[in-house]
C-alpha positions as CSV (number, residue, x, y, z in Angstrom):
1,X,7.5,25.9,-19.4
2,X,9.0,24.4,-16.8
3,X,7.4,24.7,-12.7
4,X,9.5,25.1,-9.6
5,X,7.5,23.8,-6.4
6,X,8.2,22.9,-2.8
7,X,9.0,19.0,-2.5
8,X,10.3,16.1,0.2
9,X,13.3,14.4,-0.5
10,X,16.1,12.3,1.0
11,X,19.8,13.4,0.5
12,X,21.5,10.0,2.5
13,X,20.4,7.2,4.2
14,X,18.7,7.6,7.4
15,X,19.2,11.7,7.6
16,X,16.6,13.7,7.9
17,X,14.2,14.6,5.2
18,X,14.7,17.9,3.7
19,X,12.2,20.8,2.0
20,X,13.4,21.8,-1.6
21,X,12.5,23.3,-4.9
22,X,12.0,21.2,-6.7
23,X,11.6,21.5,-11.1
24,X,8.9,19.9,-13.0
25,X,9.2,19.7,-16.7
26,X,6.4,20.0,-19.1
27,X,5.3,16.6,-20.0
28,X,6.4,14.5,-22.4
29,X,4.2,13.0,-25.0
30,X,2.6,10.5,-22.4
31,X,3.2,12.3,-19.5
32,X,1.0,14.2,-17.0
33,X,1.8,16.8,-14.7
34,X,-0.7,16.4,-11.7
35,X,-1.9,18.8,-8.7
36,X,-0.8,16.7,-5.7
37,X,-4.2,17.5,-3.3
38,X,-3.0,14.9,-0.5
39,X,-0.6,12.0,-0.4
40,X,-0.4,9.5,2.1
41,X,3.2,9.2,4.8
42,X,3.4,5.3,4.3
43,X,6.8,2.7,5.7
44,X,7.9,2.5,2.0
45,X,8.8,6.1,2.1
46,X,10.7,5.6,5.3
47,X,12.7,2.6,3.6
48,X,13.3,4.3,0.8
49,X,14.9,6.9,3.2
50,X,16.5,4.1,5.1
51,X,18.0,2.7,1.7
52,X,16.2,-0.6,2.4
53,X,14.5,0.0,-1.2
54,X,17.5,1.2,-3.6
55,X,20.3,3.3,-3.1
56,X,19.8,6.0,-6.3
57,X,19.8,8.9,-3.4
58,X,18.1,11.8,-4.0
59,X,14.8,10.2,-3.5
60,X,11.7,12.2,-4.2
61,X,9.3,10.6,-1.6
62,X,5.9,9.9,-2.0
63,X,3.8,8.1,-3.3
64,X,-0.1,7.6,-1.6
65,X,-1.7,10.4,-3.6
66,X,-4.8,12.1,-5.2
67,X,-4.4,15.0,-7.0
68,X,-6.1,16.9,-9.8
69,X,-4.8,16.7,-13.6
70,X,-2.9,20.2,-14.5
71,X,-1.5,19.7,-18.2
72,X,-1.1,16.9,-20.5
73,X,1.5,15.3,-22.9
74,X,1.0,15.8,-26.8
75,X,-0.3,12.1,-27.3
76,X,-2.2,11.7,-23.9
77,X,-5.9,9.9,-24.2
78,X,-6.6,8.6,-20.7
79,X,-6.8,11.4,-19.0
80,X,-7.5,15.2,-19.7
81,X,-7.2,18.8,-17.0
82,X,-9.5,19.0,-14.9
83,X,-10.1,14.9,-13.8
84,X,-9.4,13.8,-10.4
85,X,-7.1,11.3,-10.2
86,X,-5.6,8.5,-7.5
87,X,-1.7,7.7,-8.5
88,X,-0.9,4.3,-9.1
89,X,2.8,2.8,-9.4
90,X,1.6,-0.4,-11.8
91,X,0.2,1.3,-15.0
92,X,0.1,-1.5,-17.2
93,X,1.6,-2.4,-19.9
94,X,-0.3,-4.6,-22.3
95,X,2.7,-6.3,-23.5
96,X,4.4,-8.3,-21.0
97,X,4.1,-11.5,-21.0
98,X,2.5,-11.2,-17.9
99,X,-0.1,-9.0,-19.4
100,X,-0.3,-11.6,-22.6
101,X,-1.3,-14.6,-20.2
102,X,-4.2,-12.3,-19.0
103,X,-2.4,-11.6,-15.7
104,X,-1.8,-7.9,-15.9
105,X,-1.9,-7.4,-12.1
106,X,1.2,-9.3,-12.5
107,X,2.6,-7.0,-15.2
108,X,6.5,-7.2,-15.1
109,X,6.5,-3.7,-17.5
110,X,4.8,-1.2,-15.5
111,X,5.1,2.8,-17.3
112,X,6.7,5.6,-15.5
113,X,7.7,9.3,-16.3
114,X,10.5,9.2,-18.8
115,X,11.7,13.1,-17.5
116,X,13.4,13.1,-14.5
117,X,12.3,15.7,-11.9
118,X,15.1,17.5,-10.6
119,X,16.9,19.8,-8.3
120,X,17.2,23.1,-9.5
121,X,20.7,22.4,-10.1
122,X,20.0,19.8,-12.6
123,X,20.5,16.6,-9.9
124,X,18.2,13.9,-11.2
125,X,15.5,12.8,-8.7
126,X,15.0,8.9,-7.8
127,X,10.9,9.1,-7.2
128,X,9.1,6.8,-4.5
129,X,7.8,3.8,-6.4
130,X,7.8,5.5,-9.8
131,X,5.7,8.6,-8.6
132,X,7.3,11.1,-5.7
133,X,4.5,13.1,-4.7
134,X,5.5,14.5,-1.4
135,X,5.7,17.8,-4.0
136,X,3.0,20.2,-4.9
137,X,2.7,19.1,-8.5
138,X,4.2,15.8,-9.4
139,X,5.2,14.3,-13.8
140,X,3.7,10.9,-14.5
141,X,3.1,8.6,-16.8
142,X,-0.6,8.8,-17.6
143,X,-1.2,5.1,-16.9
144,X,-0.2,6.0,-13.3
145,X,-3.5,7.9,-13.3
146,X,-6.7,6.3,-12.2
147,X,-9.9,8.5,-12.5
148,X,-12.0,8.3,-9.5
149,X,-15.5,9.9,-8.6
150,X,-14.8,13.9,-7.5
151,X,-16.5,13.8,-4.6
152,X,-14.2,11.8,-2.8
153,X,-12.0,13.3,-0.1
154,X,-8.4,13.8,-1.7
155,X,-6.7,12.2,1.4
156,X,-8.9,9.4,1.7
157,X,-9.0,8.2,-1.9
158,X,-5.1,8.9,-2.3
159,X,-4.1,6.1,0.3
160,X,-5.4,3.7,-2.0
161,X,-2.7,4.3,-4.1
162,X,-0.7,1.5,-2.0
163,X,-0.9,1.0,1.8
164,X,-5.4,0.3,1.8
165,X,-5.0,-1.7,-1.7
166,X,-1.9,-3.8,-0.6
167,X,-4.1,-4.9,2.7
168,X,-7.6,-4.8,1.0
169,X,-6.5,-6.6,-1.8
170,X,-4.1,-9.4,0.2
171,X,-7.9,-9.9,1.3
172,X,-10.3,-9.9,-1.2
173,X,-7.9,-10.6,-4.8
174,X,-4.8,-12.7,-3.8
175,X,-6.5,-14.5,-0.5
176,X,-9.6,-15.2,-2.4
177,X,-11.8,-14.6,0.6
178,X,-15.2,-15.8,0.0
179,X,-18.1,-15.4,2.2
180,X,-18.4,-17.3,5.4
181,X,-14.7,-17.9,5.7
182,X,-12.3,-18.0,9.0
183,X,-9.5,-14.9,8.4
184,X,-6.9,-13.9,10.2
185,X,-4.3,-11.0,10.1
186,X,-1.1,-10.7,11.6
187,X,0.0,-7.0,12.2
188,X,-2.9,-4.9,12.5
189,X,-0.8,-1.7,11.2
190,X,-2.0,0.1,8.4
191,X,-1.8,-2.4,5.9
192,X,-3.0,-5.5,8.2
193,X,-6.3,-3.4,9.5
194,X,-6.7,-2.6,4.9
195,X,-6.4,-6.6,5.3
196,X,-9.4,-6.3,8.0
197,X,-11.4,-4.4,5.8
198,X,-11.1,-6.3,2.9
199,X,-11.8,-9.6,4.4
200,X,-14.9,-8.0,5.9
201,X,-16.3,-6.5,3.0
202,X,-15.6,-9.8,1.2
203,X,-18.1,-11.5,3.9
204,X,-16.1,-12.9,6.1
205,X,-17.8,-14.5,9.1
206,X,-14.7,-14.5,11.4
207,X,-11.9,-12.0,11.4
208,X,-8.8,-11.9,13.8
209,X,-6.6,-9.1,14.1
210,X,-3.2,-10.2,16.0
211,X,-0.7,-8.0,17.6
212,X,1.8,-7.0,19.8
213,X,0.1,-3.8,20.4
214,X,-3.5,-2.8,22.0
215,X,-3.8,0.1,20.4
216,X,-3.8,-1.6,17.1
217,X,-5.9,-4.4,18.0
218,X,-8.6,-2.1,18.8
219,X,-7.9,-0.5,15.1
220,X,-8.6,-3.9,14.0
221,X,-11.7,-4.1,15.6
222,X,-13.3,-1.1,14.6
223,X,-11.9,-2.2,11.1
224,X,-14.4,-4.9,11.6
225,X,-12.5,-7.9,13.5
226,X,-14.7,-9.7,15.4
227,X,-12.5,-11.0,17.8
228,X,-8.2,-10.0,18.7
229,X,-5.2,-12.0,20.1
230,X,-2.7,-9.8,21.5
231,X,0.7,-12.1,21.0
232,X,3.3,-11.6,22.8
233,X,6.4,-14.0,24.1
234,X,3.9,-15.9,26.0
235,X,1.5,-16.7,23.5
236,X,1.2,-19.3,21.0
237,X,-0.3,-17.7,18.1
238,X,-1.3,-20.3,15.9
239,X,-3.3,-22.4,19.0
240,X,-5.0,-18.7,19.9
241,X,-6.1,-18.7,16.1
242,X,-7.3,-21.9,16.4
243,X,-8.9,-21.7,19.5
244,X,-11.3,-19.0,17.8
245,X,-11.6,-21.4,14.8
246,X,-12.8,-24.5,16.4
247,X,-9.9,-25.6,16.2
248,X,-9.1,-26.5,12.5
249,X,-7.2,-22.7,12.2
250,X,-8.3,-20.0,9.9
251,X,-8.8,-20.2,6.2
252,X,-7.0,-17.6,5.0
253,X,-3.9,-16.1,7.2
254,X,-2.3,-12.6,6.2
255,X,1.2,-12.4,7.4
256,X,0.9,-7.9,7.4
257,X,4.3,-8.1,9.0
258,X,7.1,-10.0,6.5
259,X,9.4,-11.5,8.9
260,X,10.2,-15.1,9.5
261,X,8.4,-15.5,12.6
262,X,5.3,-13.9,11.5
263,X,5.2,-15.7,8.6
264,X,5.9,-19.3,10.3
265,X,2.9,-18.5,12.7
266,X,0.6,-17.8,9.7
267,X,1.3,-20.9,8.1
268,X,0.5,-23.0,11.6
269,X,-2.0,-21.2,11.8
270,X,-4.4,-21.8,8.9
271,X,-6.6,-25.2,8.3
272,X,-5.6,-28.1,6.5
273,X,-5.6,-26.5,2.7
274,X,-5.8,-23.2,3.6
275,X,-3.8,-20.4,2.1
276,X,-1.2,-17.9,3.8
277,X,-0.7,-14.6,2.0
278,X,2.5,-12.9,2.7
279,X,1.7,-8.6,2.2
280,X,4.4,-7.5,4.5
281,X,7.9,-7.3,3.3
282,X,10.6,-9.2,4.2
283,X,14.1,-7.3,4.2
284,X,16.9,-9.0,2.2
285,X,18.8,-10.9,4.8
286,X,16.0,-12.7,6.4
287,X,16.0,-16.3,5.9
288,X,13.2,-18.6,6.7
289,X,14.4,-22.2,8.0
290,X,10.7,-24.8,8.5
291,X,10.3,-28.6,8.1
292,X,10.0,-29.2,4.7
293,X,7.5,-32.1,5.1
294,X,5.7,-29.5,7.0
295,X,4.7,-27.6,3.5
296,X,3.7,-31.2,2.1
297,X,1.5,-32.3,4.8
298,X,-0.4,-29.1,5.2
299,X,-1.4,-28.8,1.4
300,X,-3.4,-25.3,0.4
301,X,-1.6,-22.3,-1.1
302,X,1.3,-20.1,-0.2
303,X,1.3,-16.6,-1.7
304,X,2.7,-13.2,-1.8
305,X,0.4,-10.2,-2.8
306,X,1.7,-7.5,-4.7
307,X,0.3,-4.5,-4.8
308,X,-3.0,-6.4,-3.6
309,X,-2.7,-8.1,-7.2
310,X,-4.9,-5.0,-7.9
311,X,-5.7,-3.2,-11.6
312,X,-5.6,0.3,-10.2
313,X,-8.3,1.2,-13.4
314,X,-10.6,-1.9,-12.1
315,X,-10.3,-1.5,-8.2
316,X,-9.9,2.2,-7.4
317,X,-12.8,3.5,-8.4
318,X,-15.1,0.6,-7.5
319,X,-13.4,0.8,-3.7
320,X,-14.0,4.5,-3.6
321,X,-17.7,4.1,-4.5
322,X,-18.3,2.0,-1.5
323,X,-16.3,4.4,0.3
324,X,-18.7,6.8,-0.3
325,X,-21.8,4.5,0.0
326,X,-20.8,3.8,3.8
327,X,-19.8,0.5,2.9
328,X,-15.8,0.8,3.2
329,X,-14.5,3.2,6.2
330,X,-11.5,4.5,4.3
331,X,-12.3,7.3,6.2
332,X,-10.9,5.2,9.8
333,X,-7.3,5.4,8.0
334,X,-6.8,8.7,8.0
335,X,-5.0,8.9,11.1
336,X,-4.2,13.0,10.9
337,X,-3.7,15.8,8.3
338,X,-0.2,17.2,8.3
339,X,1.7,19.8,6.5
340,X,4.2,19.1,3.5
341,X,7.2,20.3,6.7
342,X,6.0,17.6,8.5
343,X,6.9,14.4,6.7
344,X,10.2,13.9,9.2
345,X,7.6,13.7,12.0
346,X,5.0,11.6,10.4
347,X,7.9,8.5,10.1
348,X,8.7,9.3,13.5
349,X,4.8,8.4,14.4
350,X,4.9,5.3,12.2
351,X,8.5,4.1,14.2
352,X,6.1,4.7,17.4
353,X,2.9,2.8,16.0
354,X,0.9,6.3,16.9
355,X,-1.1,6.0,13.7
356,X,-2.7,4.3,10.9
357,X,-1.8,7.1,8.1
358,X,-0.8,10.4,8.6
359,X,-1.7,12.7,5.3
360,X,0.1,15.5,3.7
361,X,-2.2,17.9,3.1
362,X,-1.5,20.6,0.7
């Protein structure tokens, strides 16, 4: 039988967000209905309020959660009541022909909910990334859940879901960070300081956070940066890089930002051969306009992570394990615990820099 329960969406671009019933149906064959426990207030829930993702208003927003398992769909094997579970929006698909090469974190054919959840006059809902769990009980797919170890915290393991595995895994999967190397991160937000932590528990020897902002910078250290440049007007960030680099620039540079100036200082400021990732993103009228001998001459790799180029069944539970061992401080990202009427607030915190996550809490 159909639920009703109390949910976050955006009616129109830029107003506020509003509190609503909200109806979940009972799944589908391969669908899930899952507790939401916690879910993460990350900057792709503020563009999809913006309408710098799509423009299929209402949005259900959220998408950063952990939650337990309620009910399952008729044909439904991966996961059964009772399992704790982080969200993911990239449940492969086995079929692409990404997924044929033996890429699947590159899978082009990712499973969502095929029921809409909806107003409770019938208005469709457009959820965040494929998931929309600013709600008290959200309908998935059931490859969009990823069992994790219990005893995690519910608002820790949920903001692996996208901002901590985007950053961690611009580190550690698409950056290839190996033991030993130079690593720097541009934007030491939320994502960039994930970035941090991944390169630190890949065995990086030197890590630099750069910002605009203090406050951040000294996120990125306790993060594990060993050393910060705060940028500015005045500063030339790729010499400061290098400076700390001696003075070949770093092997691996994560742009955390995604705009053209950010990104142009990343690639000046690597080594000879080294490889810029690109985790922040861009908005659709930027243009980037760079010597094009420039890309010739410095050799290495150029690349773009997405989602971390994580498998949510592979990564999740290993990165909550050393979570729990001590040896990840997801913990550090948890910025506050809010309320479900407090989303409006948390993006206004975000606009502000004030925190690394807030968490819904329900």
């Amino acid at each position: 039988m159909p639920q009703t329960v109390k949910g976050v969406i955006s009616r129109a671009k830029g107003a506020p967000v509003e509190l609503v019933d909200v109806v979940i149906p009972d799944p589908g064959p391969a669908e899930v209905v899952v507790k939401v426990q916690a879910c993460g207030v990350c900057h792709t829930d503020l563009a999809y309020r913006d309408g710098n993702i799509t423009e299929q208003w209402p949005f259900l927003l959220g998408h950063e959660a952990a939650g337990i398992v309620e009910t399952v769909g008729s044909s439904v094997t991966h996961v059964q009541p009772g399992d704790f579970v982080v969200l993911n929006w990239r449940a492969i698909c086995g079929e692409c022909r990404a997924c044929k090469k033996g890429k699947p974190q590159y899978c082009f054919s990712t499973f969502n909910a095929e029921q809409p959840m909806t107003l409770t006059d019938g208005t469709a809902l457009t959820p965040a990334l494929g998931i929309g769990a600013f709600v008290e009980k959200t309908l998935v797919h059931q490859g969009q859940c990823t069992k994790v170890d219990p005893a995690a915290d519910p608002a820790v393991a949920g903001l692996l879901g996208c901002g901590m595995m985007a950053g961690i895994g611009a580190a550690m999967n698409t950056g290839a960070v190996a033991r030993g190397d130079s690593v720097a991160v541009i934007g030491c937000g939320g994502v960039g300081s994930a970035a941090i932590a991944g390169a630190r528990l890949a065995g990086a020897s030197t890590i630099i956070g750069v910002d605009l902002d203090q406050r951040k910078l000294d996120w990125a250290v306790a993060l594990g940066a060993t050393h910060t440049v705060l940028s500015g007007p005045s500063v030339d960030v790729p010499e400061a890089v290098k400076a700390l680099t001696g003075g070949f620039g770093a092997d691996v540079v994560i742009d955390a930002v995604g705009r053209p100036q950010t990104w142009e200082q990343a690639f000046y400021a690597r080594d000879l051969a080294g490889t810029v990732v690109l985790v922040g993103v861009p908005s659709p009228t930027m243009r980037l306009e760079m010597p094009f001998l420039d890309f010739f001459s410095h050799g290495g790799s150029l690349k773009s992570a997405w989602y971390g180029d994580c498998l949510p069944e592979r990564d999740f539970p290993m990165l909550v394990d050393l979570s729990l061992q001590g040896r990840l401080p997801l913990e550090k990202f948890v910025t506050e615990r809010i309320g479900i009427d407090d989303v409006e607030e948390a993006f206004e915190a975000i606009h502000k820099g004030r925190v690394l996550r807030s968490v819904v809490v329900f």
